[in-house]
Biopython code that builds the backbone (N, CA, C, O; Angstrom):
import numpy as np
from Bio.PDB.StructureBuilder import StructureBuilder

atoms = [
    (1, "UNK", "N", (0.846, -1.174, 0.000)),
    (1, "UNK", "CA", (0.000, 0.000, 0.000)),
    (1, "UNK", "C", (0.887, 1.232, 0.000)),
    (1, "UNK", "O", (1.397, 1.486, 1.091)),
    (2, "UNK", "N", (1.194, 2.106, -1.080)),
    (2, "UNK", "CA", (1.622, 3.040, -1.089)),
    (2, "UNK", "C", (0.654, 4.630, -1.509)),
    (2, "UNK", "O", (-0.501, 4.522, -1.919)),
    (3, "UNK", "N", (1.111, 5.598, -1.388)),
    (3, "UNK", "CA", (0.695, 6.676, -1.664)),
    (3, "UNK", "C", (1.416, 7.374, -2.618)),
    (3, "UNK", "O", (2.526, 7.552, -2.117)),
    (4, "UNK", "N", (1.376, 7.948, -3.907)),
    (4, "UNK", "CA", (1.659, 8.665, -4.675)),
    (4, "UNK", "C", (1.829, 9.739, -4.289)),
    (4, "UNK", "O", (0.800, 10.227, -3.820)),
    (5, "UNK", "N", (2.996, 10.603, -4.252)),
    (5, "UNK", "CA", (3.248, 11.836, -3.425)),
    (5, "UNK", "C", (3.777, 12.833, -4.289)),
    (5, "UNK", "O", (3.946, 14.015, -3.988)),
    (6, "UNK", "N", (4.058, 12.232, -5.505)),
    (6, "UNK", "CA", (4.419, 13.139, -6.501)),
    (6, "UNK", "C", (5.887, 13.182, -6.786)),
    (6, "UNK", "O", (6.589, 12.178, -6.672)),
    (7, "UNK", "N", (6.484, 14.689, -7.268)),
    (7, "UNK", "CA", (7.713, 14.554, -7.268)),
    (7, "UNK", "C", (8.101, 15.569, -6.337)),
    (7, "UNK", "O", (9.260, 15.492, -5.931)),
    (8, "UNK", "N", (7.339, 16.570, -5.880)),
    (8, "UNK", "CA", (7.693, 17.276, -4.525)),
    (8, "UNK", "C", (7.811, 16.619, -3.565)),
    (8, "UNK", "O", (6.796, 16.078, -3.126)),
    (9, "UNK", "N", (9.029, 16.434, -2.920)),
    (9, "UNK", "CA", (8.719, 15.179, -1.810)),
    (9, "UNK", "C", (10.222, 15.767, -1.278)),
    (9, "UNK", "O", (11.218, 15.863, -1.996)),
    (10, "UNK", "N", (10.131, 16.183, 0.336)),
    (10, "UNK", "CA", (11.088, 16.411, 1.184)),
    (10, "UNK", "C", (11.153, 15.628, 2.067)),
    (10, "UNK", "O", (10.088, 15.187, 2.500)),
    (11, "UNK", "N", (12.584, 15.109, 2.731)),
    (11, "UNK", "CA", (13.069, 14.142, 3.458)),
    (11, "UNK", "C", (13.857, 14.548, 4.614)),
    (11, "UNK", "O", (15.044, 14.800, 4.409)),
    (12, "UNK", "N", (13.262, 14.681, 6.129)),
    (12, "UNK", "CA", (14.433, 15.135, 7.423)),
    (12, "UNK", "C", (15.766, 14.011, 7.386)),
    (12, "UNK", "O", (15.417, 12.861, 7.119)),
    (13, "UNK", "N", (16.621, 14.132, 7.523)),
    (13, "UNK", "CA", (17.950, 13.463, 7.737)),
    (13, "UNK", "C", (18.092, 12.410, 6.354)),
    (13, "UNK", "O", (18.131, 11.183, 6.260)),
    (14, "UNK", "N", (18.146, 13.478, 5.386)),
    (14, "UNK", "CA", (18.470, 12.486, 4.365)),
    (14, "UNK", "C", (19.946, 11.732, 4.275)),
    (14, "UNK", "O", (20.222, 10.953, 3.363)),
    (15, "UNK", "N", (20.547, 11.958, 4.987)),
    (15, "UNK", "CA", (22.118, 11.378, 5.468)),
    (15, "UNK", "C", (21.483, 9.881, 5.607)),
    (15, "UNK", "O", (22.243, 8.991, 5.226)),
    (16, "UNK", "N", (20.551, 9.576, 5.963)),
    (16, "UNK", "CA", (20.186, 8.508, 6.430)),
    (16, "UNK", "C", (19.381, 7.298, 5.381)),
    (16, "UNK", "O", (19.258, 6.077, 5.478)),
    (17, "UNK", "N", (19.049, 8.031, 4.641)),
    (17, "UNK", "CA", (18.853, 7.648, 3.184)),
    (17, "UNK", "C", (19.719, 6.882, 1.928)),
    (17, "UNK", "O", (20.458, 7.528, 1.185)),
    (18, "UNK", "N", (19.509, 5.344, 1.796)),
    (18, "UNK", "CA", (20.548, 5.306, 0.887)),
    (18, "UNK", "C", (19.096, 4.848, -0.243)),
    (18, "UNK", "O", (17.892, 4.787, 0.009)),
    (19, "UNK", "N", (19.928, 4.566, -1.623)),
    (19, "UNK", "CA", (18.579, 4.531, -2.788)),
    (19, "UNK", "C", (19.222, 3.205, -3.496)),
    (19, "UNK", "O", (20.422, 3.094, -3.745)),
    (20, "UNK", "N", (18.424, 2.410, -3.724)),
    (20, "UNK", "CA", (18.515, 1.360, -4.478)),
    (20, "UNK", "C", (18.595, 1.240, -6.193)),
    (20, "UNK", "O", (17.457, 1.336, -6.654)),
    (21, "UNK", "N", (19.542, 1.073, -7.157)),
    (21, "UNK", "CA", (18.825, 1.361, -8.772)),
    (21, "UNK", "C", (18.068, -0.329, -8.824)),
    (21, "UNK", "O", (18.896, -1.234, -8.934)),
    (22, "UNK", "N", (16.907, -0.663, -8.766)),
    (22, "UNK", "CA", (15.720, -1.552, -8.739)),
    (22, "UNK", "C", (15.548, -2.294, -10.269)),
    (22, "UNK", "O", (15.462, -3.474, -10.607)),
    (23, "UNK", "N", (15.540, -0.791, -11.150)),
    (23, "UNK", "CA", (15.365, -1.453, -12.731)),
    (23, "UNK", "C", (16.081, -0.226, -13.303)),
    (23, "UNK", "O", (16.623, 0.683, -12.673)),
    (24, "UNK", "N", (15.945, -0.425, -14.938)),
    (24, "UNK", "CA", (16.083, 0.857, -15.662)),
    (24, "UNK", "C", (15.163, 1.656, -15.291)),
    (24, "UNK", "O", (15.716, 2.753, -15.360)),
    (25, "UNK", "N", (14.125, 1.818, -14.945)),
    (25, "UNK", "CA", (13.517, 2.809, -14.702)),
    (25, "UNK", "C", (12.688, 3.019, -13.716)),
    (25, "UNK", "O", (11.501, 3.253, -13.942)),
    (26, "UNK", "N", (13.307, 2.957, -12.193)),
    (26, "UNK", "CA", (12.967, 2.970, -10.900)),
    (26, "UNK", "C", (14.051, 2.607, -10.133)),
    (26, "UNK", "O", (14.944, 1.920, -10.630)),
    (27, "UNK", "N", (14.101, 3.054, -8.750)),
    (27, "UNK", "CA", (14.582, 2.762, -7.761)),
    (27, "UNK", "C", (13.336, 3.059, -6.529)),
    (27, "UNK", "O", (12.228, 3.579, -6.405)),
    (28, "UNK", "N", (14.764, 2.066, -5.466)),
    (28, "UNK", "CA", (13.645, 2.385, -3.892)),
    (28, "UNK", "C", (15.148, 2.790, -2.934)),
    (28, "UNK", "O", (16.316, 2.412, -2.851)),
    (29, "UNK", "N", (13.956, 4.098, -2.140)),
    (29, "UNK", "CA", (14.951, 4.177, -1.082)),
    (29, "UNK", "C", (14.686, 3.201, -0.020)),
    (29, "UNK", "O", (13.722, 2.445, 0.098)),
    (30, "UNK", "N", (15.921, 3.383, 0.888)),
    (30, "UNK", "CA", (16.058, 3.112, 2.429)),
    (30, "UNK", "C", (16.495, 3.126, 3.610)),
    (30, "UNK", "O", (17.703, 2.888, 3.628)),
    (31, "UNK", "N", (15.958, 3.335, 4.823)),
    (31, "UNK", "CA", (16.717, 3.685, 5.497)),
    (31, "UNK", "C", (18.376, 3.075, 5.933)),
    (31, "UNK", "O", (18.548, 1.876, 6.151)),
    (32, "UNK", "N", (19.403, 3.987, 6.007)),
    (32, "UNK", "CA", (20.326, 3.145, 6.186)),
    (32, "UNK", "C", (20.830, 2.721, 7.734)),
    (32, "UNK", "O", (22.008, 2.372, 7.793)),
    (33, "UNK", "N", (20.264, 2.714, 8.673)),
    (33, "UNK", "CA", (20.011, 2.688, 9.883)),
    (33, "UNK", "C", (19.316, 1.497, 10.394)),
    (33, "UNK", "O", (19.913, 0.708, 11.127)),
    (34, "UNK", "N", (17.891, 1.291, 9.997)),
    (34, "UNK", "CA", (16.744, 0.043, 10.388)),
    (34, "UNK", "C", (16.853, -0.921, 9.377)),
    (34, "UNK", "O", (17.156, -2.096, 9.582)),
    (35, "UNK", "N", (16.514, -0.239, 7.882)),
    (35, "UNK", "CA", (16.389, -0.796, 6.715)),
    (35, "UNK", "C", (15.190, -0.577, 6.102)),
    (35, "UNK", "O", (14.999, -1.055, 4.984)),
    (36, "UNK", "N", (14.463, -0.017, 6.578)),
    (36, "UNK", "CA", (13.002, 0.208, 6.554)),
    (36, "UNK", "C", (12.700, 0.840, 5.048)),
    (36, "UNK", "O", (13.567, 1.662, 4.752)),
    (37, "UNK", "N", (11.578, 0.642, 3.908)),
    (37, "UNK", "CA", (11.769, 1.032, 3.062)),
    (37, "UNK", "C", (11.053, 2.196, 3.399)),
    (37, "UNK", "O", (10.185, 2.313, 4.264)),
    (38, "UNK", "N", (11.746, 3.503, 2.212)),
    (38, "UNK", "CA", (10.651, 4.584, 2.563)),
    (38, "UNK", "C", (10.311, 5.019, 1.297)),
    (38, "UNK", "O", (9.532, 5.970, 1.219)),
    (39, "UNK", "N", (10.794, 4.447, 0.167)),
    (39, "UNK", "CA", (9.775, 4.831, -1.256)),
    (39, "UNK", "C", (10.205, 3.951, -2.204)),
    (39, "UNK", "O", (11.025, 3.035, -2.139)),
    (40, "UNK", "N", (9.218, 4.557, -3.506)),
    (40, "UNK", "CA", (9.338, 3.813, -4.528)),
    (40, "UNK", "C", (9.540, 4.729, -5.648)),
    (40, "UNK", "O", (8.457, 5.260, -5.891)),
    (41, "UNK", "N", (10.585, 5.208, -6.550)),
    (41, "UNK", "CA", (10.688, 6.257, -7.480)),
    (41, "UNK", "C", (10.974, 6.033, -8.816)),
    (41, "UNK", "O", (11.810, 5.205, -9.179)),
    (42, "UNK", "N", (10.261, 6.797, -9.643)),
    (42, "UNK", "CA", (10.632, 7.079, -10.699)),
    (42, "UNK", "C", (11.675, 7.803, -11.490)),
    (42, "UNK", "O", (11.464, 8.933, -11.932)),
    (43, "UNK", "N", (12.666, 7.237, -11.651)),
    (43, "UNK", "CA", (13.506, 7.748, -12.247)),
    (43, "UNK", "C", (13.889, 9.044, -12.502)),
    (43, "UNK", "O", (14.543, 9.894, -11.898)),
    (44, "UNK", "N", (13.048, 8.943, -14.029)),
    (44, "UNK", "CA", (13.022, 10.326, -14.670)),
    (44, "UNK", "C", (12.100, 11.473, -14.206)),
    (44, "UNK", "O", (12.477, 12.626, -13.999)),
    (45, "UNK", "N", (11.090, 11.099, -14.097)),
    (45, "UNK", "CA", (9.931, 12.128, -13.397)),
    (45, "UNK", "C", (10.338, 12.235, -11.992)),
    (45, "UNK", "O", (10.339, 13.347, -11.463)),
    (46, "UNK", "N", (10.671, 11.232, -11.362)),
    (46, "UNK", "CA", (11.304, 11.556, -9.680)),
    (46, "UNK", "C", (9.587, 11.786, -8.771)),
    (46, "UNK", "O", (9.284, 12.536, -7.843)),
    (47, "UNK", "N", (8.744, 10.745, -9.574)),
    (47, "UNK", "CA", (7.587, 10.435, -8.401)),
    (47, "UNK", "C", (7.591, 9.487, -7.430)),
    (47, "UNK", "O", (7.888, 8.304, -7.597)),
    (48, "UNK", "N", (7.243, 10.037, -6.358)),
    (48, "UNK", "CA", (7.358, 9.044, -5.824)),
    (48, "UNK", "C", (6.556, 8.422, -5.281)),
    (48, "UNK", "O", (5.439, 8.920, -5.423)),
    (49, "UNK", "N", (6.582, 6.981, -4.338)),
    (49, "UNK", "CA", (5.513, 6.299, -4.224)),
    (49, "UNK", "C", (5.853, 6.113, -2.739)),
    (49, "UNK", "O", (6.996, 5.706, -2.527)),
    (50, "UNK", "N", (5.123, 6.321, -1.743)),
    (50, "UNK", "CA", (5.555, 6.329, -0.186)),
    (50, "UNK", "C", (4.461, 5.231, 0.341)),
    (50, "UNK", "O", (3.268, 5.290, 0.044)),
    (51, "UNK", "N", (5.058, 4.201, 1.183)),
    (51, "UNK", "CA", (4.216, 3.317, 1.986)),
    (51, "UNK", "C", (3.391, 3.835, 3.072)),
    (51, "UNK", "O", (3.744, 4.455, 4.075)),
    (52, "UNK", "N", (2.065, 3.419, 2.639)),
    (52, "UNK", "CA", (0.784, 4.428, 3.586)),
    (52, "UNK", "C", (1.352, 4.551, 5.133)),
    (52, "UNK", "O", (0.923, 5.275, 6.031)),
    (53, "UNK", "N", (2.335, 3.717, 5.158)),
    (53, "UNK", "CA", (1.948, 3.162, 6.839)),
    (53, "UNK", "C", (3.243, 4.008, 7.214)),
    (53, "UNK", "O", (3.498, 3.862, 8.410)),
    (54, "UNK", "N", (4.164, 4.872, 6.542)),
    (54, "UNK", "CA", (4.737, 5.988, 6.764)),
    (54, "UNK", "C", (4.313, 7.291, 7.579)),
    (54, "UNK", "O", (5.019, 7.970, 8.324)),
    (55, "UNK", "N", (3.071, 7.447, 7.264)),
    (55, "UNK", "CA", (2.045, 9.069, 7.658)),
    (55, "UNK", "C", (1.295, 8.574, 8.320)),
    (55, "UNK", "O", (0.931, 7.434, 8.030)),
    (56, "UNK", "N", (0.644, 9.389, 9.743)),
    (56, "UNK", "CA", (0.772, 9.747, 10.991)),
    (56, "UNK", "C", (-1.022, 9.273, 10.377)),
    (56, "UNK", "O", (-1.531, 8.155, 10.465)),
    (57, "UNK", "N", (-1.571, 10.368, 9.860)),
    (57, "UNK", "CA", (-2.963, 10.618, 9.491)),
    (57, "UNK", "C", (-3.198, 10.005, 7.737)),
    (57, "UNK", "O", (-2.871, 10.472, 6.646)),
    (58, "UNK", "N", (-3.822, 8.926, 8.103)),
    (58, "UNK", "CA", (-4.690, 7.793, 7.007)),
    (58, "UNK", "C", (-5.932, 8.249, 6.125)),
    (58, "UNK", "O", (-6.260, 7.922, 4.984)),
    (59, "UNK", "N", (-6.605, 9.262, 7.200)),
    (59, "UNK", "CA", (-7.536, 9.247, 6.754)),
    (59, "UNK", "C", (-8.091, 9.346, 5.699)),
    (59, "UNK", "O", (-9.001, 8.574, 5.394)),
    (60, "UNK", "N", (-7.614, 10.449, 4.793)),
    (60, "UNK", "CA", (-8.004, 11.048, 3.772)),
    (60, "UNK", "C", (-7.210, 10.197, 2.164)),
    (60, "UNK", "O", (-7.170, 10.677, 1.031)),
    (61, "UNK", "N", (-6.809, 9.190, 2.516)),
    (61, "UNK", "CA", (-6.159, 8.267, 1.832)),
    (61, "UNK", "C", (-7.335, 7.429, 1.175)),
    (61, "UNK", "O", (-8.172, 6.956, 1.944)),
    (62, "UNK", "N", (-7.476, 7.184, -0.343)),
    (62, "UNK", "CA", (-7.930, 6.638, -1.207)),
    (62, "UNK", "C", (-7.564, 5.751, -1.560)),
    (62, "UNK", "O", (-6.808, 6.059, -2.481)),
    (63, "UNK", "N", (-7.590, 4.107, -1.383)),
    (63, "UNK", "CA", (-7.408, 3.206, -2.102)),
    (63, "UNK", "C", (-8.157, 2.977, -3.667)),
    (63, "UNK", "O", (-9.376, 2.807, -3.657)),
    (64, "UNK", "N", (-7.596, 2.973, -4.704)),
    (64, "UNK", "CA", (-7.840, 3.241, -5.861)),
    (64, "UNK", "C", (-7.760, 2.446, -7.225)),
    (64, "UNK", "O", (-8.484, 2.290, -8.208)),
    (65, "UNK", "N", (-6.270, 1.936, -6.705)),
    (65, "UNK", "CA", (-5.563, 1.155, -8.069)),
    (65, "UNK", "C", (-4.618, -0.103, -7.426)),
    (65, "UNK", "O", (-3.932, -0.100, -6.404)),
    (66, "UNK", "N", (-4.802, -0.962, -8.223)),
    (66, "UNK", "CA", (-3.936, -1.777, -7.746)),
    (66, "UNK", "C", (-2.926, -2.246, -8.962)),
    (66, "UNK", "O", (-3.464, -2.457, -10.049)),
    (67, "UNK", "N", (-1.559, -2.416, -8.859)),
    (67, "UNK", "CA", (-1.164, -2.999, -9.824)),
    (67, "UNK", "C", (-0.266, -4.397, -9.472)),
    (67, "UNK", "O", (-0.010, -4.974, -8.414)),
    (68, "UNK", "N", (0.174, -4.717, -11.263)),
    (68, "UNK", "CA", (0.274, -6.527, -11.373)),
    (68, "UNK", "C", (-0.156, -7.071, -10.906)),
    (68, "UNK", "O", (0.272, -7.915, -10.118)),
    (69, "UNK", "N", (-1.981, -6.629, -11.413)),
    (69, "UNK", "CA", (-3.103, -7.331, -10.537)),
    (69, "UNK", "C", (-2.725, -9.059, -10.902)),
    (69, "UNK", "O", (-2.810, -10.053, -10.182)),
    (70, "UNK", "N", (-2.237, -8.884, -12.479)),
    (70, "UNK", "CA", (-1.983, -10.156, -12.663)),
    (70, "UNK", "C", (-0.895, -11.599, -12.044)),
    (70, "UNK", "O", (-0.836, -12.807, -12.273)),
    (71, "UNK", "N", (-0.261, -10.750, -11.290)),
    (71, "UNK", "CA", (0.542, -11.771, -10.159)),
    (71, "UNK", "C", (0.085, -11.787, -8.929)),
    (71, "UNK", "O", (0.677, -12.528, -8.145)),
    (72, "UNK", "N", (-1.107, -10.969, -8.413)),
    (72, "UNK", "CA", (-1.349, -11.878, -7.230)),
    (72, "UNK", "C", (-1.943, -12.870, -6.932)),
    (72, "UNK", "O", (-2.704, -13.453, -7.703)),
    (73, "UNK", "N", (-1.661, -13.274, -5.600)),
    (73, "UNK", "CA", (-2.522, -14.923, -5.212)),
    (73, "UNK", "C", (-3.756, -14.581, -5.749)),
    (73, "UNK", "O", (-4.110, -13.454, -6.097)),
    (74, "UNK", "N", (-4.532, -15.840, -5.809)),
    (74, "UNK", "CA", (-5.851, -15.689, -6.225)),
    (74, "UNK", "C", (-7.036, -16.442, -4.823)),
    (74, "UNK", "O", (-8.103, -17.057, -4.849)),
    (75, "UNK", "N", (-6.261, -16.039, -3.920)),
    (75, "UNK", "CA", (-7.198, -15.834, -2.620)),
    (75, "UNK", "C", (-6.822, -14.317, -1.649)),
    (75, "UNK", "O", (-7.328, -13.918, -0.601)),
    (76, "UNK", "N", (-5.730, -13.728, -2.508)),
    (76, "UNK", "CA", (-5.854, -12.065, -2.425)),
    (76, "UNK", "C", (-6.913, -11.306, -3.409)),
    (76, "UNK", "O", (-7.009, -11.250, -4.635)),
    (77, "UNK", "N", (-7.832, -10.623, -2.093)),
    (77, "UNK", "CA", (-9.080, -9.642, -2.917)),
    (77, "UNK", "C", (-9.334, -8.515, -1.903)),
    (77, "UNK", "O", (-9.463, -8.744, -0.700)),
    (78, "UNK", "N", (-9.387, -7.529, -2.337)),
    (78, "UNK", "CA", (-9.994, -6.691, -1.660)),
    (78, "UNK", "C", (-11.537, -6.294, -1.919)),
    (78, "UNK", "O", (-12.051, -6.393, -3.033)),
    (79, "UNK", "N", (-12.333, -5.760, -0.590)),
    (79, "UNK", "CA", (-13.353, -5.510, -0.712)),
    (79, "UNK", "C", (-14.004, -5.043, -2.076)),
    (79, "UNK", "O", (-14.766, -5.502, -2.927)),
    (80, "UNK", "N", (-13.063, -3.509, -1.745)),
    (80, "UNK", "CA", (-13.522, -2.113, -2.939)),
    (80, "UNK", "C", (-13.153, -2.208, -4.045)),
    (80, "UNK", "O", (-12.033, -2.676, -4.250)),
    (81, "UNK", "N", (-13.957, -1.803, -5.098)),
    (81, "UNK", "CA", (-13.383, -1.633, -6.395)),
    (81, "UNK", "C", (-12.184, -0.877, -6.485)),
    (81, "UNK", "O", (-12.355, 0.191, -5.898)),
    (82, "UNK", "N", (-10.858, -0.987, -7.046)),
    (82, "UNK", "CA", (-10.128, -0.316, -8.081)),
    (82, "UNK", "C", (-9.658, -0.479, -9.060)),
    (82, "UNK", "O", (-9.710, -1.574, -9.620)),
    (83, "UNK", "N", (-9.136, 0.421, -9.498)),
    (83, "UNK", "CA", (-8.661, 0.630, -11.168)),
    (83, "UNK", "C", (-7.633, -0.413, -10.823)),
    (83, "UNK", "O", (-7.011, -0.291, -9.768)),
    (84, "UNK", "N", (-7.327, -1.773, -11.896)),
    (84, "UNK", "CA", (-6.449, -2.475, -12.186)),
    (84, "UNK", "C", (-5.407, -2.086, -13.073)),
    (84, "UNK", "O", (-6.066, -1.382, -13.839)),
    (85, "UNK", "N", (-4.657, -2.062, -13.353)),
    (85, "UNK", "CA", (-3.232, -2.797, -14.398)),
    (85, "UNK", "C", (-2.512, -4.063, -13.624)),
    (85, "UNK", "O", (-2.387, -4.414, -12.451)),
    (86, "UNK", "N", (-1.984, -4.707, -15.305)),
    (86, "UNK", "CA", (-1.063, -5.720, -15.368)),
    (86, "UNK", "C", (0.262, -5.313, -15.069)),
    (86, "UNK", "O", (0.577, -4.136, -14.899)),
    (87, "UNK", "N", (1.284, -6.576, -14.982)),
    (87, "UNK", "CA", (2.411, -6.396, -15.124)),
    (87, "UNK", "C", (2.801, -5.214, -16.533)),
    (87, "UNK", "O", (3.319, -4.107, -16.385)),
    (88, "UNK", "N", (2.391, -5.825, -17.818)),
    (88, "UNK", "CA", (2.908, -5.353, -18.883)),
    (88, "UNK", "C", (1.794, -3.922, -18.494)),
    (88, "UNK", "O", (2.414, -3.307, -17.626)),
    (89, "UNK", "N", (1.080, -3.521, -18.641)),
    (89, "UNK", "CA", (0.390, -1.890, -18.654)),
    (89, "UNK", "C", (1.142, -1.378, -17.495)),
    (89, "UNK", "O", (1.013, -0.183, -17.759)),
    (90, "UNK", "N", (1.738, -1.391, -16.557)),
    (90, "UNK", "CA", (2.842, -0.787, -15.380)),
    (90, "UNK", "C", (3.703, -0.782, -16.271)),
    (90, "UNK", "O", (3.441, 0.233, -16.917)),
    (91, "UNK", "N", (4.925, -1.467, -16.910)),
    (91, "UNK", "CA", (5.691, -1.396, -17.663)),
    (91, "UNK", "C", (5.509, -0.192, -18.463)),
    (91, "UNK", "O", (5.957, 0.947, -18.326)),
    (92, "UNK", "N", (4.595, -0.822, -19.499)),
    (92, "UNK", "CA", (4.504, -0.249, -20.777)),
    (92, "UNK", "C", (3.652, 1.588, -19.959)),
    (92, "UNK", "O", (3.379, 2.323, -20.908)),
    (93, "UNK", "N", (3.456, 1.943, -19.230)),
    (93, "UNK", "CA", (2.888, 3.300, -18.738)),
    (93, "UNK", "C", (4.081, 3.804, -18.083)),
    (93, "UNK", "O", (4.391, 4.883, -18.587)),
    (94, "UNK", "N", (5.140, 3.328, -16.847)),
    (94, "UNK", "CA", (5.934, 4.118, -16.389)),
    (94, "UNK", "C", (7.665, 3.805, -16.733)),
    (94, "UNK", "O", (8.695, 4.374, -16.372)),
    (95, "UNK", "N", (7.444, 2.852, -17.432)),
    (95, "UNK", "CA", (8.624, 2.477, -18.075)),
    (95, "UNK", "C", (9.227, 3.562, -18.942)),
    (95, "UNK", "O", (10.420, 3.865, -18.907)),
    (96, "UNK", "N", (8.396, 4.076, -19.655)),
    (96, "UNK", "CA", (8.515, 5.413, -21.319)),
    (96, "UNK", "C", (8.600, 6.286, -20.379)),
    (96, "UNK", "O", (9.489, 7.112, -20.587)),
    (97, "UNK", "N", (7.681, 6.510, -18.861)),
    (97, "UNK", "CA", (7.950, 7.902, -19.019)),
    (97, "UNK", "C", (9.400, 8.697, -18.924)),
    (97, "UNK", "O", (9.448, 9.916, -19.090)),
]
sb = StructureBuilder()
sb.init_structure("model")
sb.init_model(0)
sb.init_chain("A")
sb.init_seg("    ")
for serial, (resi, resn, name, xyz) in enumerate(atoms, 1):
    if name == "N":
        sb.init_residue(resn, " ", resi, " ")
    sb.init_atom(name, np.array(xyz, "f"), 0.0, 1.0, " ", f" {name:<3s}", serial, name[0])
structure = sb.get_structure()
């Protein structure tokens, strides 16, 4: 469960921060201290993707989309509707950008 935070995204003690290169076109940070992950980024655009369970206040948080709907278990479901993509439509959408 992450949150899309964009590419404005400020970090206290980024000393503490190391970044992973993941693929050609993404990395994840982490802490270099616990290990704890604290995002998921895009490369070139530099969006990022922050794990909900990071921020203090949930509330106003939208579950929406899920992706490589096509690799999960198939006794993983969630209640609510969201917008799906596959492996290949994740690719083929943030791969180009």
């Amino acid at each position: 469960m992450v949150i899309d935070c964009g590419s404005d995204v400020e970090y206290e003690s980024e000393e503490n921060i190391t970044v992973y290169n993941s693929s050609e076109w993404a990395e994840r940070g982490f802490c270099k201290k616990c290990g704890s992950h604290l995002f998921y980024r895009l490369k070139e655009v530099k969006d990022h993707q922050i794990p909900a369970g990071l921020f203090e206040n949930q509330e106003s948080f939208n579950f929406n989309l899920q992706v490589y709907i096509d690799r999960k278990p198939s006794f993983y479901n969630f209640a609510n509707k969201t917008l799906e993509m596959t492996e290949a439509e994740v690719i083929e959408k943030y791969a180009s950008e």
